[in-house]
DOMIVO-158675 format. One record per residue (C-alpha): residue in one letter; x, y, z. Coordinates in Angstrom, 1 decimal, always signed. Example, Ala and Ser with C-alpha at 12.3 -4.5 7.8 and 13.67 -1.06 7.14 Angstrom:
// residues 2
['a', [+12.3, -4.5, +7.8]]
['s', [+13.7, -1.1, +7.1]]
//
This chain:
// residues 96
['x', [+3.6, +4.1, +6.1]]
['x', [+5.4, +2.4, +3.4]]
['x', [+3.2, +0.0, +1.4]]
['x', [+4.1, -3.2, -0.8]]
['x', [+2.2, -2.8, -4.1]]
['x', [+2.4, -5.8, -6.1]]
['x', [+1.4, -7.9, -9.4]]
['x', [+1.0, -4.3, -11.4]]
['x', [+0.0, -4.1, -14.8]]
['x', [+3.6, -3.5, -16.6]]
['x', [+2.0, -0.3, -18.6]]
['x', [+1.6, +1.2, -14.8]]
['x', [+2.7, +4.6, -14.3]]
['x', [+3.8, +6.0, -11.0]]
['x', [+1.1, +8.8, -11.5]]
['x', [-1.8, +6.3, -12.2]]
['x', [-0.8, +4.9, -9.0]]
['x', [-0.8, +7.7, -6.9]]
['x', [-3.8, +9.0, -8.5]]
['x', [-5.1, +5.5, -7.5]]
['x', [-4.1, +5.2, -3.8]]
['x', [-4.6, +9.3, -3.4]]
['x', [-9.0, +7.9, -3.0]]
['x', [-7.7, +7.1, +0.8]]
['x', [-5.6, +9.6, +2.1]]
['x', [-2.4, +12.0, +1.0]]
['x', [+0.2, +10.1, -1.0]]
['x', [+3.8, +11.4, -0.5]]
['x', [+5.4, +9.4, -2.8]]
['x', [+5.1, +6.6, -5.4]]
['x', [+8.2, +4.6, -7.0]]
['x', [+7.4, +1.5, -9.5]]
['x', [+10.6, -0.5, -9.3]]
['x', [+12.2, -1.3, -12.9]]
['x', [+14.9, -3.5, -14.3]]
['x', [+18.5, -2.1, -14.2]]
['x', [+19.4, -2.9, -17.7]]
['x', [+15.8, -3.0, -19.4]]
['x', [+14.2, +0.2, -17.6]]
['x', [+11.0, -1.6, -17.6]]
['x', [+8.8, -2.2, -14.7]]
['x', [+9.4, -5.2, -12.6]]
['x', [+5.5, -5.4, -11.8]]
['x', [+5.4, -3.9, -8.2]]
['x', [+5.9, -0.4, -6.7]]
['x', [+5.9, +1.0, -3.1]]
['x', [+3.7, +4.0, -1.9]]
['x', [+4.2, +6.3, +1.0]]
['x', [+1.5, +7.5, +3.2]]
['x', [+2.1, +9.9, +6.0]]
['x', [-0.8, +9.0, +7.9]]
['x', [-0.8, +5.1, +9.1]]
['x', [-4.6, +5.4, +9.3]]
['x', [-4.9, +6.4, +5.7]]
['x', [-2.5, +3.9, +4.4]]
['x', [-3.8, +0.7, +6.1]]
['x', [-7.1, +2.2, +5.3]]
['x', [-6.0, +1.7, +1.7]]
['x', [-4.3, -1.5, +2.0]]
['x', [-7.6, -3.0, +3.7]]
['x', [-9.5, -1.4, +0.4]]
['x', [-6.9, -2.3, -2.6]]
['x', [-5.7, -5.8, -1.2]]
['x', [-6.6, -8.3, -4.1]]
['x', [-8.8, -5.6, -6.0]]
['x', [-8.6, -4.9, -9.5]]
['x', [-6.5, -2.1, -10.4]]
['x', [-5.8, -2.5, -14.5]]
['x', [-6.9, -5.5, -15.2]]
['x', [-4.8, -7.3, -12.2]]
['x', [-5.7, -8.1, -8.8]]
['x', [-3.3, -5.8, -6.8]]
['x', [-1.3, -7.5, -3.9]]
['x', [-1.3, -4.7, -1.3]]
['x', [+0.4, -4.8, +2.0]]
['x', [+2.4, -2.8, +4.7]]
['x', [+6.4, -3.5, +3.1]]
['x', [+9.2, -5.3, +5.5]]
['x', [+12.2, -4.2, +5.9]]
['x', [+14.9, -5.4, +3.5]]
['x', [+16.7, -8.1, +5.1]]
['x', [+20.6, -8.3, +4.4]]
['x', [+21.1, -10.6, +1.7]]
['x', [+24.6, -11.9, +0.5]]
['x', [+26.2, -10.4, -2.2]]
['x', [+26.1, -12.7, -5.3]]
['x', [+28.6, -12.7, -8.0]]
['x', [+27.2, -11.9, -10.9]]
['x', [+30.5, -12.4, -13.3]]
['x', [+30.0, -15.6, -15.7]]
['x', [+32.3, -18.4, -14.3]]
['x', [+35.2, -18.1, -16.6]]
['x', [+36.8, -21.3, -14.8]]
['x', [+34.8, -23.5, -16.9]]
['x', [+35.7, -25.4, -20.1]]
['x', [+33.8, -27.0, -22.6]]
//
């Protein structure tokens, strides 16, 4: 099961949060998502659980509980829907 972790603390590591979610079941992986050009954490994460039991278990427990001084959002994560591509290049068509 792939779980939604949201609204983390930004001083979060990915082993604090395995070690966190590990209380309800074997975790197989943990991933805090970061900015591309920063490299800092983007304040949410997804955890893998093997065992569905374990990992709603866990979502049921850690759903708006404090987990470092913020209330975790917790919840089972959606597929990414196709979004279009935006350009990101400045508009150079302008003028001032």
């Amino acid at each position: 099961m792939n779980i939604y972790v949201g609204n983390l603390s930004f001083t979060t590591t990915e082993d604090s949060l395995r070690e966190h979610f590990s209380q309800f079941g074997k975790v197989d992986s943990s991933k805090i998502i970061k900015d591309r050009e920063t490299g800092n954490s983007r304040g949410f994460a997804f955890v893998e659980m093997s065992d569905n039991n374990e990992g709603q278990n866990a979502i049921n427990e850690l759903n708006g509980k404090e987990f470092q001084g913020r209330k975790l959002v917790v919840n089972e994560s959606r597929p990414r829907t196709d979004r279009p591509q935006q350009d990101r290049r400045p508009d150079r068509r302008r003028s001032f």
